[in-house]
N, C-alpha and C positions, 0 to 999 in steps of 0.2 A: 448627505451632509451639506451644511451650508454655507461654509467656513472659505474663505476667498481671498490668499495676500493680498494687502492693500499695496505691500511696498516689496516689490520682486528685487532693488538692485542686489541684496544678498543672496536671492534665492540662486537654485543650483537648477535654474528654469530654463538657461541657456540652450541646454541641448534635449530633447525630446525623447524618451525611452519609446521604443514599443512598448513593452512591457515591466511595470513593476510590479516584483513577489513581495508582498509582506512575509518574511520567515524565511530561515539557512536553515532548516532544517533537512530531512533527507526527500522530504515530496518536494519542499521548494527549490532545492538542488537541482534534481532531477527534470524537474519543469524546466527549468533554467536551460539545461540540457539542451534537454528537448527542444525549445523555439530557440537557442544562439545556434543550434546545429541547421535549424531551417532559415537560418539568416535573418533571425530579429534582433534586434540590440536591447537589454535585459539589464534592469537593474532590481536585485537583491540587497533590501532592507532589514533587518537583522537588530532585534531591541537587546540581546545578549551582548556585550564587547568580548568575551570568551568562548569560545565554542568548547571549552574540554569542559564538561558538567560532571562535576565528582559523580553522578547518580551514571551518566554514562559509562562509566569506568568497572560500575559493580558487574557481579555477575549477573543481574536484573536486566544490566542494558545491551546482554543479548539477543536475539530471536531469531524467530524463525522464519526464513524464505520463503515462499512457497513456487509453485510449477508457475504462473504469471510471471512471478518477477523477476526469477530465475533465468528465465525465457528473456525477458523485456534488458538486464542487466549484458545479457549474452548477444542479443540483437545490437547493440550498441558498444559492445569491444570492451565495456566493466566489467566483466566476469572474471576475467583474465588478472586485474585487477587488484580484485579482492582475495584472487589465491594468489597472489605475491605473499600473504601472510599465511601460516599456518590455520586450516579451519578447525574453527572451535569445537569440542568434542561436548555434547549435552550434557552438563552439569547436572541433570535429573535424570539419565537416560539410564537404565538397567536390562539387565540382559535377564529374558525368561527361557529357562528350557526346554529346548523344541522348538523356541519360536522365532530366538533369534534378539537384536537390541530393538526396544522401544521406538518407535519413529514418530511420536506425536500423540495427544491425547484429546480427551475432548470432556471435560471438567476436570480433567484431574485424575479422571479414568485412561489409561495407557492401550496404546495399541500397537502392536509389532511386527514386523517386518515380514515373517513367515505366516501372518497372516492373510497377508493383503494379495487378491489375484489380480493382479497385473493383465493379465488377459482381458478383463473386461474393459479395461482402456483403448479402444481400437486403433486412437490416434498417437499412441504414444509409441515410437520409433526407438530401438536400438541406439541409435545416433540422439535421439533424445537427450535436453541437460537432465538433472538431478529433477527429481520432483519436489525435494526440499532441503536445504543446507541450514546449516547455525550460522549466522554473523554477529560482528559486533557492531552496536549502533554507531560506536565512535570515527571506529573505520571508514563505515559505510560511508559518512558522511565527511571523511578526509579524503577520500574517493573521489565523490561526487564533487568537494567545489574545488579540487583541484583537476576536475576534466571540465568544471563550469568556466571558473577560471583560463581554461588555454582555449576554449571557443569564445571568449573576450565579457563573456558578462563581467561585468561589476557587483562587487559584492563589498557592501557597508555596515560594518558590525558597531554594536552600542547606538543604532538609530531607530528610537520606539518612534512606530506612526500613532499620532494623538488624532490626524482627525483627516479629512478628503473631502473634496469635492470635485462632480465629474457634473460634465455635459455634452453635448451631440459629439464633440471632439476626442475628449482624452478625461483626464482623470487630474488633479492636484492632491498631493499627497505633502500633509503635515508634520514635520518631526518636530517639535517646541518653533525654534523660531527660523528653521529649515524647512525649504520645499522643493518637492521634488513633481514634474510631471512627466507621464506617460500616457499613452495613447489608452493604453488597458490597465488595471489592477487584479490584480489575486492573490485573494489572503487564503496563505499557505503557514497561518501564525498557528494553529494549534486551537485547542478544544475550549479556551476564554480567547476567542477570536476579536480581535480589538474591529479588522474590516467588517466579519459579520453582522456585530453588535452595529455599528458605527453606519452600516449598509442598509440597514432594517432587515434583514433578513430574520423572518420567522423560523424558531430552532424547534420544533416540534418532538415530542418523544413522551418516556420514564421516567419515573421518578428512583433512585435506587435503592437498593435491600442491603447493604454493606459501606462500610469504611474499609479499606481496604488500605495496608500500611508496607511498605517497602523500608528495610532499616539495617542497616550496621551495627553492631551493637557488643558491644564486652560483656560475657555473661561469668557470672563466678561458680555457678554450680551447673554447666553447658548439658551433665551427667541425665540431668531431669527435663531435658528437650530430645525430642525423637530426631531423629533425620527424617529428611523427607516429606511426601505431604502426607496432612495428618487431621481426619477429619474430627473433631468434638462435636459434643450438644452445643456448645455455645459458638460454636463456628468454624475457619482451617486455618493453622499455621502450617509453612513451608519451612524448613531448616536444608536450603544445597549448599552449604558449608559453614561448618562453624562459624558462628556470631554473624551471619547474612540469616536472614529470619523475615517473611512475608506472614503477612497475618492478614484474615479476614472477619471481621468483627459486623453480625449482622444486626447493626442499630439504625437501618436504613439510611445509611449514607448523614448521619447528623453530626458526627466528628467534621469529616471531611466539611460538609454545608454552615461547621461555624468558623470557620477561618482561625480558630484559637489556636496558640503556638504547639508545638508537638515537643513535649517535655519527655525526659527521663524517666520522669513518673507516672507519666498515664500512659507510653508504652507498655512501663514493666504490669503497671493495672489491666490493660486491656491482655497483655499476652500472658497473664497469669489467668485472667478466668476464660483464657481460650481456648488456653490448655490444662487447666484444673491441675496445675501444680502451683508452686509458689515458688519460682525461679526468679533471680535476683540476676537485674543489670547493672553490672557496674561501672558502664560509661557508655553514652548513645553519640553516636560518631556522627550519620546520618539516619538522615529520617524523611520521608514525604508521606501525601496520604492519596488516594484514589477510589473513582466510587464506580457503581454499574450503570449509573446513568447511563440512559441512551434516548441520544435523541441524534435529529437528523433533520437538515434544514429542505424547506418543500421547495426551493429553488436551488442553485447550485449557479442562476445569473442572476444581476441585478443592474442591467443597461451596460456598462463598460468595465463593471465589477464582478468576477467570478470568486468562489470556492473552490477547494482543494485540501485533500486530508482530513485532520481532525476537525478543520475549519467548518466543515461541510457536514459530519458526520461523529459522534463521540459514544464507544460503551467501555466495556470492562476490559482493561486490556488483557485477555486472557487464552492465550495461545499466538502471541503478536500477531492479531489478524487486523491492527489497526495499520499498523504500518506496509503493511503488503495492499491495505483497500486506499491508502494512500498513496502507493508508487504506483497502481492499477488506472486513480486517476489522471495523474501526471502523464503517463502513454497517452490515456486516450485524449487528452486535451490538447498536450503540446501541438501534433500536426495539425489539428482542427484550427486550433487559432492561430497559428501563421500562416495558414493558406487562406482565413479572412485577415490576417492585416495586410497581405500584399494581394488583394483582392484577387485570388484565385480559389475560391470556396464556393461551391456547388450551392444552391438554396439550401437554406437549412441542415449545414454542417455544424457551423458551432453550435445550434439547438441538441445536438443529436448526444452532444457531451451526455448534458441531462438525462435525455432518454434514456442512455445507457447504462451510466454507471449510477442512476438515481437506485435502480432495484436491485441491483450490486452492491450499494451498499445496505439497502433496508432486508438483505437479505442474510448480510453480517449481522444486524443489528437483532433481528432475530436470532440468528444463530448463539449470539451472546447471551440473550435474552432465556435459552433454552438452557443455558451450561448453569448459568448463576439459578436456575429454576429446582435443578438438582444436586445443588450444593449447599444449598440451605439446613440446618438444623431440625427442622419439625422431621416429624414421621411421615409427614407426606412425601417432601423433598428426597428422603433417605428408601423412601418403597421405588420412585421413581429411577432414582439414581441405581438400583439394586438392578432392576429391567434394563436399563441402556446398558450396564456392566454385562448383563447378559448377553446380549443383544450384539455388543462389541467383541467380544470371546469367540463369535461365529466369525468364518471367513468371508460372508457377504458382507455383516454387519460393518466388520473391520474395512475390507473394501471401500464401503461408503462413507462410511468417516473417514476414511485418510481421501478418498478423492474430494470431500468439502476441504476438511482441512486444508489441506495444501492446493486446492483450488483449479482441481485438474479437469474439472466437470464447468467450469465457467466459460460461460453463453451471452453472447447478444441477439436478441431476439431481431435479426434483421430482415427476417423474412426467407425466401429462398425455398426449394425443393431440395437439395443438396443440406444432409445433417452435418457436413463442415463448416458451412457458412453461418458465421457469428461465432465460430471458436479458432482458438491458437493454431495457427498453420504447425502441419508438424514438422518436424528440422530434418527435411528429405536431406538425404547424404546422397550426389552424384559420383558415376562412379571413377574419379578422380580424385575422389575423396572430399572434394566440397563439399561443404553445408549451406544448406540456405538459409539460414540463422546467420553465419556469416557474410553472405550477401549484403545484410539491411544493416550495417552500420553506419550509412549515408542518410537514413531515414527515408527513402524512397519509394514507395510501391514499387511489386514488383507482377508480372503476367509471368504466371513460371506453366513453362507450355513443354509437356513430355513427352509429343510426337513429332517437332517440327514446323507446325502448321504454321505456313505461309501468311493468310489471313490473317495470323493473334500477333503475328510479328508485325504485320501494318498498325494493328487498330495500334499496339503500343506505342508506335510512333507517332501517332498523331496525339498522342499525351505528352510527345517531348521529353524533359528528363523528370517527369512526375513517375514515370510510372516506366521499371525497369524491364527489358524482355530477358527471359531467360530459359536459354531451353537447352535438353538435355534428358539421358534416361538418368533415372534414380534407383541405387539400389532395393528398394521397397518404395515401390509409388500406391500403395495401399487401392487399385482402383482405379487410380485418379489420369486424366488426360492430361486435365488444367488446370489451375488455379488462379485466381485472383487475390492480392494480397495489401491490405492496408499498411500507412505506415510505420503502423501500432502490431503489424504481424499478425492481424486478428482476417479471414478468409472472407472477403465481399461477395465472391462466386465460385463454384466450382464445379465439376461434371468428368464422370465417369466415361461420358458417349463419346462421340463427334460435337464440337463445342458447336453451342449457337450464337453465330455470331450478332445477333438481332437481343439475349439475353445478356450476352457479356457486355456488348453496348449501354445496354441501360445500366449495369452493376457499374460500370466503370465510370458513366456521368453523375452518379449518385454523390461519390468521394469524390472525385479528380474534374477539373476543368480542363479543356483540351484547349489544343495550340489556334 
C-alpha cells in the first residue's frame, strides 16, 4: 500500500510496536503470546468492539483440539487453563456397541474409540496429553487474551485497519484517521483478510460446491426434522439440538457469493427442499452462511508483512481443522520472528515459517477438499462415500483417520536420518515425575540429554539461555539418547547411538545463534 500520514501530531506513532496482529481472534492471541513471552512489545488490533459473538455462544462454536495444539496449549501452562472449566461433552458424539464413544469423523462419517490402535503411534507416550478434546471458541479466546494481556501486549478492540504502509523499516498501519506503527505486521484478521487483500497477496485455490448455513431457529412442527446428521438428494442438514440446524445446500456456494440478506424465508426454503419435508420456522434468531472454498495464498510473507490463519489459508470448516492449522501457525512463527527482531535468527529462519507450514496447510486444504467430495448428492459422491464408510469400519482404516484428523502423524520435512526429527517431541515423564512438556513454558529450546554426556551439556552453554540443558533418565525414553528440541517442541535432532557431536552442531546452528 501506499497510503502515508501526512500529519502524525495525532497519530499513536509515538511509541514503536515490534509487532502489530491485525485480529483478537484465537491465532492472533496466541501469536501475541508467543512474541510478548519472547520479549517483543505487541500490539493487537481488533475491528470487533465486542468479543462475545452470539455465533460463539452456540453449540457451532465448539471444536475440536487436536494432538498439535493440545501439545502447543500444554507446552505453555494454557491447558491447565482451559480445564478450569468443565470440558465440553460432544454434542454429536454417540456411543456404538463394541466400539465404544465416537471420537471424530471425517465427512460426517464417525469413528470410534475401540477402533483406533494406538500401537502404531510409536511416539505417543503414556504421559502423553489427550490427542483430542472439545472446546469452546469463547473460552478459548477469554484464555488466551487474558495470558496476552499479563505478558503486556496491548489489545485495541473496535479498530478496523483500512489501509498500511511498510518500508526497509517497519510498517504504518491505518485505522480511519488513527495510526499505528510497528516494525512487522500480521494479518491474523480472518478469511476476508483486509492485510492480505491490501498486501497483494495472491489467494490461489476452489471455487466451492455448497452454501453452507449455521442457524438458530424456532421451528413449529420440530416432529418432521431428524436429529443428527442427515444425508438427502438435495444435500445435509445437521439437527445437535433442537432448533440449532446446519444445513448444506449444494448450489456451489452462490447464496453465500451474493451477499443477499439471510431471511426467515429462504431458510425455511432452502431447509425445506434439503430435507424434503415442508417444516415451518417460526422465528430465525441467528443465522450466517459459509462455503468450501479453498484456497490458500502462495506466499505467507510480503517484506515486513506476514499471514496467519484463516488470513493465509480458507476451506470448509468441517471438523474444526481451521482453527487447529491456525494455532499450528502461531507456534511456528511466534519464535522465528522474535529471534529475527532481536537479531538473533540463524539465515533463513523466518523463510522457514513458509516452508513449513505452507504444505500443512495445502494439505488441510485437500483434506477438505476430499470430505466435501463425498458429501455431495449425485451417485458418484454417495458410491465414494459408501467405500471411505467402509474403509473407516476397519481398524487400520480408523487408525488413519483419527491420526490425520486429530494431527498426530504431522511432519516437517527437515531433513535428518532420525524419523523424530520434524515431529512433536513426545512428553518424556522423568522419573521424578516431570514432564518435558512442562519444561517449555519459557519458550526456550531445550538439549534433553538421557545419559549425562558431558559434551551436549557444553555445546548447550554456549547457546546461553536459547537453548535449555536437561538431563536425566525417562521413564520410557523410546531409544533415544538425545534430543534436540525447538521452541515450538517440534525435534531439530535426535539419535539413538553415541551423539555426534559434529551433527548436533550443525542442527543446533540451523535454529539457534550462539553466544
Amino acid at each position: 500500500m501506499n497510503t502515508t500520514p501526512q500529519n502524525n501530531k495525532s497519530a499513536q506513532n509515538h511509541f514503536i510496536h515490534d509487532v502489530i496482529i491485525a485480529g483478537a481472534g484465537p491465532v492472533g492471541l496466541f501469536l501475541a503470546c508467543e512474541l510478548a513471552l519472547a520479549k517483543c512489545s505487541v500490539l493487537v488490533l481488533e475491528k470487533a468492539a465486542d468479543p462475545h459473538s452470539p455465533l460463539k455462544q452456540l453449540p457451532f462454536g465448539i471444536r475440536g483440539l487436536s494432538a498439535p495444539t493440545i501439545e502447543s496449549l500444554y507446552r505453555r501452562g494454557l491447558l491447565s487453563d482451559l480445564e478450569i472449566h468443565k470440558r465440553l461433552k460432544n454434542p454429536h458424539q454417540h456411543i456404538k456397541q463394541g466400539l465404544g464413544r465416537q471420537v471424530g469423523h471425517f465427512a460426517g462419517i464417525p469413528f470410534h474409540e475401540g477402533d483406533i490402535d494406538t500401537a502404531q503411534w510409536r511416539y505417543r507416550l503414556p504421559s502423553s496429553t489427550d490427542a483430542s478434546l472439545i472446546s469452546e471458541m469463547e473460552e478459548l479466546e477469554t484464555v488466551l487474551a487474558r495470558r496476552a494481556e499479563t505478558l503486556g501486549v496491548v489489545i485495541k478492540r473496535g479498530v478496523a485497519i483500512t489501509n498500511f504502509h511498510q518500508n526497509g523499516d517497519g510498517v504504518t498501519v491505518q485505522s480511519g484517521d488513527q495510526f499505528f506503527q510497528g516494525k512487522w505486521l500480521i494479518g491474523c484478521d480472518g478469511s476476508r483478510s483486509v492485510v492480505r487483500k491490501a498486501g497483494g497477496f495472491e489467494f490461489a485455490g476452489t471455487e466451492p460446491e455448497f452454501t453452507g448455513y449455521t442457524t438458530r431457529i424456532d421451528i413449529a412442527d420440530p416432529e418432521k426434522l431428524k436429529s443428527g446428521r442427515n444425508v438427502t438428494p438435495a444435500g445435509m442438514y445437521l439437527q445437535s439440538q433442537p432448533g440449532y440446524v446446519v444445513i448444506q445446500d449444494f448450489d456451489g456456494g452462490a447464496f453465500h457469493g451474493s451477499e443477499k440478506p439471510i431471511t426467515l424465508q429462504h431458510v425455511q426454503e432452502v431447509l425445506r427442499r434439503v430435507s424434503n419435508t415442508d417444516v415451518t420456522i417460526s422465528a430465525l434468531h441467528i443465522a450466517t452462511t459459509w462455503t468450501d472454498r479453498a484456497r490458500q495464498a502462495t506466499t505467507y510473507r510480503n517484506g515486513r508483512v506476514l499471514l496467519a490463519g484463516d488470513a493465509a489459508h480458507i476451506h470448509a470448516p468441517l471438523g474444526g481443522q481451521g482453527l487447529n492449522l491456525g494455532l499450528g501457525d502461531a507456534m511456528n512463527l511466534g519464535w522465528k520472528l522474535a529471534a529475527t527482531i532481536h537479531n538473533e535468527a540463524p539465515e533463513g529462519l523466518l523463510d522457514s515459517y513458509y516452508t513449513e507450514r505452507h504444505p500443512i496447510g495445502a494439505q488441510v486444504l485437500d483434506w477438505s477438499r476430499a470430505q466435501v467430495a463425498i458429501m455431495g448428492p449425485k451417485p458418484e459422491a454417495r458410491a465414494l462415500n459408501a467405500i471411505i464408510r467402509d474403509l473407516m469400519e476397519t481398524r487400520d482404516g480408523a487408525t488413519y483417520f483419527a491420526g490425520r484428523v486429530w494431527g498426530i502423524n504431522m511432519h516437517y520435512n527437515l531433513g535428518g536420518d532420525h524419523p523424530q526429527v520434524g515431529r512433536s517431541v513426545p512428553n518424556f515423564e522423568f522419573e521424578n515425575g516431570t514432564q518435558i512438556g512442562g519444561l517449555m513454558h519459557n519458550g526456550q529450546g531445550i538439549l534433553l540429554d538421557f545419559e549425562g554426556n558431558v559434551l551436549l551439556k557444553t555445546l548447550a552453554a554456549d547457546y546461553g539461555d536459547k537453548i535449555k540443558y536437561v538431563s536425566g533418565h525417562a521413564k520410557e525414553q523410546l531409544g533415544l539418547s538425545a534430543v534436540l528440541i525447538r521452541p515450538d517442541g517440534v525435534v531439530a535432532w535426535a539419535t539413538d547411538n553415541n551423539p555426534d557431536s559434529n551433527e548436533l552442531q550443525k542442527a543446533a546452528a540451523r535454529w539457534f545463534v550462539s553466544l
